[in-house]
C-alpha positions, -999 to 999 in steps of 0.1 A, spaced: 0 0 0 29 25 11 46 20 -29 12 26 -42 11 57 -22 46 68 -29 43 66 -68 8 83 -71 25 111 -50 51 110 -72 35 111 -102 9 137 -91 38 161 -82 55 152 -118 22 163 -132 21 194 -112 60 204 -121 57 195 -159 27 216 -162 38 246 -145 65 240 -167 50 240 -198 24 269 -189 56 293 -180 69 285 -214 37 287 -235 33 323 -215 68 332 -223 60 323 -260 35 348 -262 35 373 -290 39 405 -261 64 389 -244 85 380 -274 84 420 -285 88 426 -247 122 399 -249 131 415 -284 134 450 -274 150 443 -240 177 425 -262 176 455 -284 185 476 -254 210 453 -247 228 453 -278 225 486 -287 242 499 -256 272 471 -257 274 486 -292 274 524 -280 299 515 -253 325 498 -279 319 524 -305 326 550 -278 356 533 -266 368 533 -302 364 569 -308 383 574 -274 407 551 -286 410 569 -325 414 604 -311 440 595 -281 463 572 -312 452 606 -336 472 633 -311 498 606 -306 506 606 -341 501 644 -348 524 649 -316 551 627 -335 545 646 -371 549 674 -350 581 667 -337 593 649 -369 588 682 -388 599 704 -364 566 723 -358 563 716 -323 602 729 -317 605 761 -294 607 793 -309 637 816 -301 624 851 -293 652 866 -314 643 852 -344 616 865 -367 584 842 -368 583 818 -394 567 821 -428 542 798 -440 545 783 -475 523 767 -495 530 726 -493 528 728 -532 535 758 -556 520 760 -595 545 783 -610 525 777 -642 491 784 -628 478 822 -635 465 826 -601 501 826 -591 515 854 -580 557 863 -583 574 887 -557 552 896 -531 564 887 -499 540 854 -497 528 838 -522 497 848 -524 463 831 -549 435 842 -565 409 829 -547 378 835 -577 363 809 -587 350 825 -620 385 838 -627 393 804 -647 364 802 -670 
């Protein structure tokens, strides 16, 4: 009598556990909760990606000054200026002799900045 007991108790609690089961997942299967699950992992996703894509930028501008730092010094634009010496000139990083808007003998080299003047 006691086994008979103990199985029917077993199986009745089974029963109990496997439907609460299965009625958890069917609710959880819903269509609101899977556009309630959807957008929470949209949330998710979309601020792991802001937090990468802001540690990138971070990351871009600290290599950027690095490297402009080291241009800097390579071309000596970041080298003290002696206050005895006049300031230096700036030149144009690429001169058309042949162009009209170039203009010979003023003290920079100085262009025509009209737009029309060509056509």
């Amino acid at each position: 009598m006691f086994r008979r007991t103990f199985w029917f108790t077993t199986g009745v609690a089974a029963g109990v556990w496997a439907t609460t089961k299965v009625n958890r997942k069917l609710k959880q299967l819903t269509p609101e909760n899977l556009a309630k699950q959807a957008a929470n992992k949209a949330i998710e996703a979309g601020g792991r990606f802001k937090d990468r894509a802001v540690g990138f930028a971070l990351d871009v501008r600290d290599n950027m000054a690095q490297r402009e730092a080291e241009l800097g010094d390579a071309l000596g634009v970041n080298a003290s200026v002696d206050p005895g010496l006049p300031a230096p000139r700036s030149f144009a990083a690429i001169e058309n002799r042949n162009s009209p808007k170039y203009v010979e003998g003023s003290a920079y080299t100085t262009y025509s900045y009209n737009r029309n003047e060509d056509h």
